[in-house]
C-alpha positions as CSV (number, residue, x, y, z in Angstrom):
1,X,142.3,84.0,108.2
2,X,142.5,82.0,111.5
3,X,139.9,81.2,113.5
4,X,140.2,83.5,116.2
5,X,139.9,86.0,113.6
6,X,136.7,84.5,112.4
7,X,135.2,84.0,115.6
8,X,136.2,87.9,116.6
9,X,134.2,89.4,113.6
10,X,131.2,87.6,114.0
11,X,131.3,88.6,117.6
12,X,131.8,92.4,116.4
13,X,128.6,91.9,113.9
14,X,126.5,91.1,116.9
15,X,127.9,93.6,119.4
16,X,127.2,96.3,116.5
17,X,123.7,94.9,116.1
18,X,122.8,94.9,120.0
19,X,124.5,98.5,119.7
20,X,121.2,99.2,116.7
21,X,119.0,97.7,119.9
22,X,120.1,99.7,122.3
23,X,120.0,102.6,120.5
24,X,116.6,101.9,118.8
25,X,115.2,101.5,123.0
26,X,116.7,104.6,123.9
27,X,115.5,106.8,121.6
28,X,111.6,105.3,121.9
29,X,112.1,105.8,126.1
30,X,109.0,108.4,125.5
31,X,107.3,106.4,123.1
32,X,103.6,105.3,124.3
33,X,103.0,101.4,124.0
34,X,107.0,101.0,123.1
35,X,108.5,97.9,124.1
36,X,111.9,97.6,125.3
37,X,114.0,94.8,122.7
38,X,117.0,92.9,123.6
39,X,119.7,90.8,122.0
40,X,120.5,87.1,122.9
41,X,123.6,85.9,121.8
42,X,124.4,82.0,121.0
43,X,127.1,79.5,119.6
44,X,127.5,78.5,116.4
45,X,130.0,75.7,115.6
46,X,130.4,75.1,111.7
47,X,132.7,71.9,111.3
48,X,133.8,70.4,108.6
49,X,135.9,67.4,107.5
50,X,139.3,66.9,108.3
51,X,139.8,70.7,109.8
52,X,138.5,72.1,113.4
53,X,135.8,73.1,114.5
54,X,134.9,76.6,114.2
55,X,133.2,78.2,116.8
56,X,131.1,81.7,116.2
57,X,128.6,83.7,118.1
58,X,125.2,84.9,116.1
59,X,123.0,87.3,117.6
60,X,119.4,86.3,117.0
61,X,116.8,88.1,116.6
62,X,115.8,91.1,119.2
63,X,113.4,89.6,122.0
64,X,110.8,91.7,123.3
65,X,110.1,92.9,127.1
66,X,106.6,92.2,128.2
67,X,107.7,94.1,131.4
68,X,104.5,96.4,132.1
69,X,105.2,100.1,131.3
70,X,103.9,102.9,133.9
71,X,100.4,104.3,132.8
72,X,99.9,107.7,132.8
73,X,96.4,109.1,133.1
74,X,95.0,111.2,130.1
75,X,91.7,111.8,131.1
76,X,91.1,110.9,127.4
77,X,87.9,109.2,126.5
78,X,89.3,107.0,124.1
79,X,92.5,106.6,125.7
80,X,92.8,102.8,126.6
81,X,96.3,100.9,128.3
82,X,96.0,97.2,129.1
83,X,97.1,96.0,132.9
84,X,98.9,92.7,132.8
85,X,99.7,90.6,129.7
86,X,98.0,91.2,126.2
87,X,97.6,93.6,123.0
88,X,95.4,95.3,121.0
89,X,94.9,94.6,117.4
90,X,94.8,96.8,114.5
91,X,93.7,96.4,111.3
92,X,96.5,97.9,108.3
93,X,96.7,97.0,104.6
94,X,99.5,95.0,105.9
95,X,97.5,92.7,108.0
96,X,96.2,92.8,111.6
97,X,99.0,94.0,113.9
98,X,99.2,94.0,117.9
99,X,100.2,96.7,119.9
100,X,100.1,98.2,122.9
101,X,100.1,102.1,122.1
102,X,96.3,102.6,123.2
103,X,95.7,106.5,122.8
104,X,92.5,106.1,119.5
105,X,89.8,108.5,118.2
106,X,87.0,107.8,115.8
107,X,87.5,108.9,112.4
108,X,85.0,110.7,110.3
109,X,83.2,107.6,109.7
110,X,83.1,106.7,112.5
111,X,85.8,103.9,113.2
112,X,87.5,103.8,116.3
113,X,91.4,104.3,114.8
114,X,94.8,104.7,115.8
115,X,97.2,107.8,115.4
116,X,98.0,106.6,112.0
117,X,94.6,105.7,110.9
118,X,94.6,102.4,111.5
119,X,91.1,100.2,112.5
120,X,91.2,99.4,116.6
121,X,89.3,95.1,116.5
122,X,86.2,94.5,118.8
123,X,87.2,90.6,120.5
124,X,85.6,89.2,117.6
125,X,88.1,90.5,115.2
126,X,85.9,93.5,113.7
127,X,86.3,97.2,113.4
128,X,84.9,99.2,116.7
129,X,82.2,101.9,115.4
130,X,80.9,104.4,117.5
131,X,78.1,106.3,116.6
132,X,78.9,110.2,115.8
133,X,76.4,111.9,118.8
134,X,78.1,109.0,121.3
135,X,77.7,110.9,124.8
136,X,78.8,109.4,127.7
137,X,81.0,107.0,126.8
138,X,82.7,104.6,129.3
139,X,84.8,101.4,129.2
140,X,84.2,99.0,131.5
141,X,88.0,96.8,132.9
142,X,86.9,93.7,130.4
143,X,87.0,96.4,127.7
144,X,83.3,96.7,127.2
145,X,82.6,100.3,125.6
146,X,78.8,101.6,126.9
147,X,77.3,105.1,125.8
148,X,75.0,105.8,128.3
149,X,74.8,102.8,130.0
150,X,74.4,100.5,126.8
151,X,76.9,98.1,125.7
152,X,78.1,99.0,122.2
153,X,81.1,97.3,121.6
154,X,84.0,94.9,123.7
155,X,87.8,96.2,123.0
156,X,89.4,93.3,122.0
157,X,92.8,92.7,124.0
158,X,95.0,89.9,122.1
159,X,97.4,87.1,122.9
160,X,100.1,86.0,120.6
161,X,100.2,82.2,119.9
162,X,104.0,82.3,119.6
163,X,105.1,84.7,121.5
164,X,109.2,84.3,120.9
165,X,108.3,84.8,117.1
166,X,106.8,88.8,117.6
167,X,108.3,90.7,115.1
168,X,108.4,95.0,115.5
169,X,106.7,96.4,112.8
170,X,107.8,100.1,113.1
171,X,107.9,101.5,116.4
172,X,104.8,100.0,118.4
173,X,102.9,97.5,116.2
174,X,104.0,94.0,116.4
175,X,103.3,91.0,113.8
176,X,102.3,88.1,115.0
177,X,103.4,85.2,112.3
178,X,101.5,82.3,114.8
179,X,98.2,84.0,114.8
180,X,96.6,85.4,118.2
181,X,93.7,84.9,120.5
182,X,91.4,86.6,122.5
183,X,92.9,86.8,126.0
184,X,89.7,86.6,129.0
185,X,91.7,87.9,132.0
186,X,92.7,91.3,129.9
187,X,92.5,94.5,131.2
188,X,91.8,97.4,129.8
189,X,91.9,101.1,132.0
190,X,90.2,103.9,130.4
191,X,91.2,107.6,130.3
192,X,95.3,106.1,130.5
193,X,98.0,105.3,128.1
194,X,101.2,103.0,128.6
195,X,104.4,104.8,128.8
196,X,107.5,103.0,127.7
197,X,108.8,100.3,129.3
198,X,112.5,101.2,128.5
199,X,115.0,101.2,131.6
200,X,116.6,103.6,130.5
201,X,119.3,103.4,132.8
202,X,120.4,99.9,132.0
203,X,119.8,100.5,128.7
204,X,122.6,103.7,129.1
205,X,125.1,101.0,131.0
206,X,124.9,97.8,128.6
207,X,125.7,100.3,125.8
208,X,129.0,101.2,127.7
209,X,129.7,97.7,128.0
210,X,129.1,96.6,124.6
211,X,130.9,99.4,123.3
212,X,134.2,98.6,125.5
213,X,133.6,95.0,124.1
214,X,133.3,96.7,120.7
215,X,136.6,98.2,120.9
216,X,138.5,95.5,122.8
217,X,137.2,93.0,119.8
218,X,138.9,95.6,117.4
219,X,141.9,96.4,119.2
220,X,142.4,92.5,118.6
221,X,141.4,92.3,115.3
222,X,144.1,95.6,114.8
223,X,146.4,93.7,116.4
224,X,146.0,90.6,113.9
225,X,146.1,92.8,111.0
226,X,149.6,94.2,111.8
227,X,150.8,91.0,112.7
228,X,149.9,89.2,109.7
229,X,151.7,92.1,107.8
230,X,155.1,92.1,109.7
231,X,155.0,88.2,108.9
232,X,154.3,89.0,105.2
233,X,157.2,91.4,104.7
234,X,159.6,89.0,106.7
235,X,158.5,86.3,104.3
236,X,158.9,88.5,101.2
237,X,162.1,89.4,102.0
């Protein structure tokens, strides 16, 4: 196998894996908190001694859009989305997790949760509680919850350490391998939720382009497969 042969299926591995992404945005474009994930290709020469070079291209791993989604008010009392940069933190049997999918309730004990179940972290790293005859709860924009005008507990809104390493845990939770801190100048709206951030548009073009690349990349690779076989009869014969 030559190496424009090489170098044409490792370009079809990552088109078909931005194809995943693509997909994968487009079908979260109503998910609340979703972020939108894209594929950066790069070069990747493998030499060794006495041959050429080879040159591939290697998608790496799906980057994340921090592009603010459109918030959508809920009226909901525990309904939280965060303006500007930042996540929430959740705590699963998994590990914390970040995310950005604010719409919680409190469970029967008690614990402010997620959809799922999940524990919603205070700034400090520890499970929200609110009481079960709250009345009158607000949330002030640093994330401070109050029932009747006393402080109770401070939403904790998150900043990864290393951001570029986020990895999607399902469809709105994020892991965070370098740790993440508090961030000050969160902040948090009440009675909202964050609407994707997918463009769904672009999203509906670059899979029209990658798929013509798809198939241009296999009509080439076709094209090499029939040649290499008319130049294997004519040396048999």
């Amino acid at each position: 196998m030559d190496n424009a042969t090489y170098t044409t299926l490792t370009r079809q591995a990552g088109l078909g894996r931005e194809m995943s992404v693509i997909a994968n945005n487009i079908a979260n474009a109503s998910t609340s908190g979703f972020r939108q994930a894209g594929v950066t290709f790069t070069e990747f020469i493998q030499t060794s001694r006495g041959s050429d070079s080879l040159s591939m291209a290697v998608a790496n791993l799906p980057s994340i859009s921090a592009a603010q989604g459109t918030l959508t008010q809920t009226g909901g009392t525990f309904d939280f989305a965060i303006e500007g940069d930042g996540f929430f933190m959740v705590e699963t049997p998994n590990g914390d997790r970040l995310t950005r999918a604010g719409s919680f309730a409190p469970n029967g004990d008690g614990d402010l949760v997620t959809p799922d179940g999940y524990r919603v972290m205070d700034s400090g790293g520890t499970p929200i509680f609110i009481p079960p005859d709250a009345d009158g709860v607000d949330a002030s924009s640093d994330g401070t919850i109050s029932i009747d005008g006393r402080p109770l507990a401070q939403i904790g809104v998150f900043e990864p350490l290393e951001p570029l390493k986020l990895k999607r845990v399902g469809a709105v939770m994020f892991d965070a391998p370098g740790g993440a801190d508090p961030l000050e100048s969160g902040r948090v709206v009440q009675g909202f939720i964050e609407n994707s951030n997918v463009d769904t548009i672009s999203q509906l073009s670059r899979m029209i382009e990658v798929q013509r690349s798809y198939e241009m990349g296999q009509g080439f690779l076709d094209s090499e497969n029939e040649r290499i076989r008319t130049a294997l009869k004519t040396f048999i014969r």
